[in-house]
C-alpha positions as CSV (number, residue, x, y, z in Angstrom):
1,X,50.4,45.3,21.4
2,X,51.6,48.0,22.8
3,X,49.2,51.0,24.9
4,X,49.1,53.0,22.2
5,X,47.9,51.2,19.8
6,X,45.6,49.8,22.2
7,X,44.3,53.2,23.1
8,X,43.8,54.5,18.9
9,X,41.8,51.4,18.2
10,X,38.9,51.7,17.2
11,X,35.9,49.6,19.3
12,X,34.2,46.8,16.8
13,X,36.8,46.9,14.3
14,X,39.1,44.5,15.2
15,X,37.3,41.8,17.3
16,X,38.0,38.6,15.9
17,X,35.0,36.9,13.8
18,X,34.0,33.6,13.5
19,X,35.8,32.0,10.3
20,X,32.5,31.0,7.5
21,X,32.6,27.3,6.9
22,X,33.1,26.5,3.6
23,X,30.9,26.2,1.2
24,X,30.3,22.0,0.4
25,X,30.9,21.4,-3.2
26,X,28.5,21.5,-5.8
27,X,29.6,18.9,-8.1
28,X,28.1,16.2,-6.2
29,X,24.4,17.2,-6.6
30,X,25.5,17.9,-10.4
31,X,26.6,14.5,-10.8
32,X,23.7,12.8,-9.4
33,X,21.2,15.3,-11.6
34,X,23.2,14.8,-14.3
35,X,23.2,11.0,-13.8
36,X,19.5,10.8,-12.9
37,X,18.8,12.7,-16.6
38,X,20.9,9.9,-18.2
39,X,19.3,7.0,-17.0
40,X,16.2,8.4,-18.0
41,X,16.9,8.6,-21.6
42,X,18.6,5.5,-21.1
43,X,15.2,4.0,-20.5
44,X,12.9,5.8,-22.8
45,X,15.5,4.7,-25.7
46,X,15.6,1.1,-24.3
47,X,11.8,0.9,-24.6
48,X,11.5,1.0,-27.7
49,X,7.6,2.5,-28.0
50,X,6.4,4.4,-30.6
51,X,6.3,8.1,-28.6
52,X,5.0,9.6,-31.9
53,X,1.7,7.6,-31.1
54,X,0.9,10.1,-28.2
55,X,0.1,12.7,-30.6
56,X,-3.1,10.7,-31.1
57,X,-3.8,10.1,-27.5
58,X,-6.6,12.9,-27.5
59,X,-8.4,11.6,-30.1
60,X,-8.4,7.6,-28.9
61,X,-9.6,9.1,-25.4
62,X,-12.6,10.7,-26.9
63,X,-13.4,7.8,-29.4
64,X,-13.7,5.7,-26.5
65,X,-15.3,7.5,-23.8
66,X,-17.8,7.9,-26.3
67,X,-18.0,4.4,-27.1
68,X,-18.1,3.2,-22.9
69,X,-20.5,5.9,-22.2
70,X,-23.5,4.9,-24.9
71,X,-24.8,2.4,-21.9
72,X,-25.0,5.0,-19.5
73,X,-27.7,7.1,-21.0
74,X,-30.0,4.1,-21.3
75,X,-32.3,3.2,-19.3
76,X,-31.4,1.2,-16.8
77,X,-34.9,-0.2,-15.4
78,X,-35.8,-1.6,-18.4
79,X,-34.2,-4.8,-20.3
80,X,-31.2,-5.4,-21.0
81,X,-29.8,-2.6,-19.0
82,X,-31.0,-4.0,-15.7
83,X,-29.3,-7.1,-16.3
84,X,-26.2,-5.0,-16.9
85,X,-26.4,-3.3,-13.8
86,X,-27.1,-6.2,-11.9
87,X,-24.6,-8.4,-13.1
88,X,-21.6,-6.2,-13.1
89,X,-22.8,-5.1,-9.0
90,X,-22.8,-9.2,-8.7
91,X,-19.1,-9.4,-10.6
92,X,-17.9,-6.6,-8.1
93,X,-19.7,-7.9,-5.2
94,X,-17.5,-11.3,-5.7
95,X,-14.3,-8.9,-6.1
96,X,-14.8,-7.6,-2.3
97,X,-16.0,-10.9,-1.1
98,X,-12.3,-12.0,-2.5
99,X,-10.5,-9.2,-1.5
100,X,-12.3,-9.6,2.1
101,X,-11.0,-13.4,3.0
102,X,-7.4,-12.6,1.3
103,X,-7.2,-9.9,3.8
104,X,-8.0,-12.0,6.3
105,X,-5.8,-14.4,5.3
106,X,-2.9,-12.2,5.4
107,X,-3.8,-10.9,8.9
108,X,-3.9,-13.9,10.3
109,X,-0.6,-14.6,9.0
110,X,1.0,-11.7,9.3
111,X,0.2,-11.0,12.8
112,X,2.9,-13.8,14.0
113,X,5.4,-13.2,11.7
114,X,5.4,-9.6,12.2
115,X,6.2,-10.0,16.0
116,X,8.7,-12.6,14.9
117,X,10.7,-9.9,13.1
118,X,10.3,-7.2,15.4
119,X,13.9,-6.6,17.1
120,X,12.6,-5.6,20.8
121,X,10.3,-9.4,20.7
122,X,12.6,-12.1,19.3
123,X,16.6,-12.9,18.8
124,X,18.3,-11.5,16.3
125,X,18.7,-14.8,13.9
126,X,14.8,-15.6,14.6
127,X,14.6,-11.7,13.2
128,X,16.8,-12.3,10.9
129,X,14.4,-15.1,9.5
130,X,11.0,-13.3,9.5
131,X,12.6,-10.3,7.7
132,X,13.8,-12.6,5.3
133,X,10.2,-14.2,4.5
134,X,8.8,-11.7,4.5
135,X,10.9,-10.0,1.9
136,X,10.9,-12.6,-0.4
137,X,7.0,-12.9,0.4
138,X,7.1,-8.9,-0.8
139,X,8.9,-9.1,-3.8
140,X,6.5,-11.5,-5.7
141,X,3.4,-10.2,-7.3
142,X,0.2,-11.6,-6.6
143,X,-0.3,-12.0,-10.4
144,X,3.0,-14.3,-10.5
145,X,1.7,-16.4,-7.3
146,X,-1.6,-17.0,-8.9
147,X,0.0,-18.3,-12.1
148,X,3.0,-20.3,-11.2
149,X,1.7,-21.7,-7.5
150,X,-2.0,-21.0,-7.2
151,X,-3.6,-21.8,-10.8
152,X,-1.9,-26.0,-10.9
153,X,-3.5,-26.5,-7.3
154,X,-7.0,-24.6,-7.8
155,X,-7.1,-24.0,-11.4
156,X,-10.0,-20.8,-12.5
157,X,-11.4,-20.8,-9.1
158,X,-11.6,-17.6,-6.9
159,X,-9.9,-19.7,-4.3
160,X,-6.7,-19.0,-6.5
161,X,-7.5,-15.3,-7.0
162,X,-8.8,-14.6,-2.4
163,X,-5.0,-17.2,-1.5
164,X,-3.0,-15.2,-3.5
165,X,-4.1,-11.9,-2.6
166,X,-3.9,-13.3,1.1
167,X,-0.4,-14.2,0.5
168,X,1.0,-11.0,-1.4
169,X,-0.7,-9.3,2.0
170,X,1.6,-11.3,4.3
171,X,4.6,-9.5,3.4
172,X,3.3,-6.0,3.2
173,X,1.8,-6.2,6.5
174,X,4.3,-8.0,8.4
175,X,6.5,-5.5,7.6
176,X,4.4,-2.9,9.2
177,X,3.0,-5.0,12.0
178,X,6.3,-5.1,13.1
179,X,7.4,-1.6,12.6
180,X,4.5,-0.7,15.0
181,X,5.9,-3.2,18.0
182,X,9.4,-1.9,17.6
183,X,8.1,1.7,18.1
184,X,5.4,0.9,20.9
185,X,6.0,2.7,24.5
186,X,8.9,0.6,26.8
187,X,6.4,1.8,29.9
188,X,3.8,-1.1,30.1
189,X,6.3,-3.7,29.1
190,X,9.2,-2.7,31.3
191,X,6.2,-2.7,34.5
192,X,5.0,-6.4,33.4
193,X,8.1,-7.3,33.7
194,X,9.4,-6.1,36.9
195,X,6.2,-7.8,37.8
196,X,7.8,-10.7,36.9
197,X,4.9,-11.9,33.9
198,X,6.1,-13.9,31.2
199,X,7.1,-13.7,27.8
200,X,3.5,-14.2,26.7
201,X,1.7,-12.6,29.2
202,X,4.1,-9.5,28.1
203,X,3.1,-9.8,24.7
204,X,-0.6,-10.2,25.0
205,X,-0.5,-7.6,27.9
206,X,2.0,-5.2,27.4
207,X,2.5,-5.0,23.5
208,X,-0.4,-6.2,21.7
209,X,-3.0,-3.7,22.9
210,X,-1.0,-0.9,21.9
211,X,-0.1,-1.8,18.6
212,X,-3.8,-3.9,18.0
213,X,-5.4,-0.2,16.3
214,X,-2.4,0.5,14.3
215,X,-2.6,-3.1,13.1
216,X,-5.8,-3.3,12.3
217,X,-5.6,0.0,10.6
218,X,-3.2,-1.7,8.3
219,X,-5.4,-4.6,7.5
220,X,-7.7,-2.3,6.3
221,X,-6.1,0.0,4.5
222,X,-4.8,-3.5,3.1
223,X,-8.5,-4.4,2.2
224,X,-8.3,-1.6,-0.2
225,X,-5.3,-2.5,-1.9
226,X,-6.5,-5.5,-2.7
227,X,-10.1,-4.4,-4.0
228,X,-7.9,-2.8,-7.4
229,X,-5.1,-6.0,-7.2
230,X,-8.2,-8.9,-7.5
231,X,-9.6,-6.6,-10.5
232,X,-6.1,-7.6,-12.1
233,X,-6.6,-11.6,-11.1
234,X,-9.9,-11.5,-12.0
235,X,-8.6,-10.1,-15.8
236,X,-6.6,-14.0,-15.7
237,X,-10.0,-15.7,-15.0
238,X,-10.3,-16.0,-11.2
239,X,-13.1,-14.4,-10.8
240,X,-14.3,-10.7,-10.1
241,X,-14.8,-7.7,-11.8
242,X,-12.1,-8.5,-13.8
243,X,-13.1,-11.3,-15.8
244,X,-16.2,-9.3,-16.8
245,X,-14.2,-6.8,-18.0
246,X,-11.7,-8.9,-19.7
247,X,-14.7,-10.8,-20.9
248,X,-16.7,-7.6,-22.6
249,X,-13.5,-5.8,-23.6
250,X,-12.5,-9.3,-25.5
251,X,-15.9,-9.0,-26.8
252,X,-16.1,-4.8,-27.6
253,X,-19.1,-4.5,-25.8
254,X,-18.3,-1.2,-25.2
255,X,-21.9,-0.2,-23.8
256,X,-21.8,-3.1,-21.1
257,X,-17.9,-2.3,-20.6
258,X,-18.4,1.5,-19.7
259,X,-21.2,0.2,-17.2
260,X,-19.0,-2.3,-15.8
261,X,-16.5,0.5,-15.6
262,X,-18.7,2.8,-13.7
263,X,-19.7,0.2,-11.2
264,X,-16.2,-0.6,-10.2
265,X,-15.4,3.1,-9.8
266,X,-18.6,3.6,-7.6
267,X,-18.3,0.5,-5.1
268,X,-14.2,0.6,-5.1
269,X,-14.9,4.8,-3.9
270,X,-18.1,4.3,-1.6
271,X,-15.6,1.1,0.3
272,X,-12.5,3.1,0.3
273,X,-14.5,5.7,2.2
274,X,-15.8,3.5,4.9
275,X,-12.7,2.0,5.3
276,X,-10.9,5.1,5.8
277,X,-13.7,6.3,8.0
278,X,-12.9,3.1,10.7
279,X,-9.3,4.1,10.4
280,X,-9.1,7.8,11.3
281,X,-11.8,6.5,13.8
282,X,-9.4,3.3,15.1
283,X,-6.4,5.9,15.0
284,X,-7.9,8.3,16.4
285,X,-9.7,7.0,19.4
286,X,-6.2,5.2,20.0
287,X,-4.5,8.4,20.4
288,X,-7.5,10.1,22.4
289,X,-6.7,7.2,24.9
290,X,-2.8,7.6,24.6
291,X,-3.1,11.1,25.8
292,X,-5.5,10.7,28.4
293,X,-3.2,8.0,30.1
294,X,-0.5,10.6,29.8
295,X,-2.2,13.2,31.6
């Protein structure tokens, strides 16, 4: 460039501007929606209901809230309606009772295997192992435990219903228990260490009190879970809520039903409400501490 055309041009005209990126594709995200909308109708048309049924949907709704709730404007201090009340609270009160010792089952269990298959505690085939338990642990139902393993061994017995609730928990909470190791602070484990403790001493010492809340948190929120999943065993006659409902609903006692109903709604609400309660109050106290030791 020569100074004269230097000199005539003009200032911010000619700088040179970054180059826009281009733009990524769009066809892509097309695809995928255009896929995901496929297998969708895919689905409805390989189910084969009978959609035009919905239409009616309103009408069965009404017919039988009106039906459930004819026992719940009785009286329920005088006879039969006490009984009612007192044996569906007695039905339901065996439901936590079951749900109770299967989460304790599963944390007992779980609390081994889920160090087991945490990467930063044991080799990588021992990891390999757990993980693989544990999956296969996760991808059975409780119901399909109870019928196939549980139901030869124990037959109708809440046993069945509390041992297979216990087992489905291992695999759920394994899997978290040892999410929470792998992602626990390297400070009080690395110092143990250097102090030359060993192996156990590190993990009772170093990693288990920092991931004991979280855990435990888990178990809990675990105890809910399985409040609704022993309603389902108790349908096949282990016991709980659900074999009274299965039981009245067989029966269309629809007046005792719509009780029953109520009093698994109430007790399921007022327990998942203590239980969170403890939690935020677990969680939260364990973070009060965590940032007082970092200060």
């Amino acid at each position: 460039m020569d100074a004269h055309a230097a000199a005539t041009r003009t200032p911010g005209r000619d700088v040179d501007r970054p180059v826009r990126p281009a733009a990524p594709p769009k066809w892509p995200a097309t695809a995928a929606w255009l896929g995901a909308a496929i297998l969708v109708v895919v689905c409805v048309w390989l189910v084969d209901a009978n959609w035009t049924r919905l239409l009616g949907l309103p009408e069965a709704v009404l017919r039988y809230a009106d039906l459930l709730s004819q026992g719940l404007f009785l009286n329920p201090f005088q006879d039969p309606q006490t009984e009612w009340w007192t044996v569906a609270f007695g039905f339901m009160l065996d439901s936590v009772t079951i749900a109770w010792i299967g989460t304790l089952i599963g944390a007992v269990l779980s609390l081994p295997l889920g160090f087991l298959a945490a990467r930063n505690v044991a080799p990588a085939w021992i990891v390999a192992i757990a993980r693989t338990i544990l999956n296969v642990v996760r991808a059975i139902p409780e119901f399909i435990l109870a019928i196939v393993f549980l139901l030869p061994l124990w037959g109708f017995h809440p046993a069945a219903g509390a041992i297979a609730l216990g087992i489905g928990s291992v695999g759920t909470l394994g899997k978290l228990t040892s999410e929470a190791i792998e992602g626990l602070r390297p400070g009080p484990v690395e110092a143990l260490r250097a102090a030359g403790a060993g192996q156990l001493a590190v993990l009772r010492w170093g990693m288990l009190p920092q991931v004991l809340p979280e855990i435990i948190a888990f178990w809990l929120y675990r105890f809910e879970i399985n409040i609704r999943a022993g309603a389902i065993l108790g349908a096949l006659g282990l016991g709980g809520i659900g074999f009274l409902l299965e039981q009245l609903f067989n029966g269309r006692e629809w007046a005792r039903l719509g009780v029953a109903l109520v009093v698994t709604i109430v007790v399921t609400i007022v327990v998942d409400q203590i239980s969170a309660v403890v939690r935020h109050r677990i969680i939260g106290d364990d973070i009060g501490e965590g940032r007082a030791t970092a200060v």
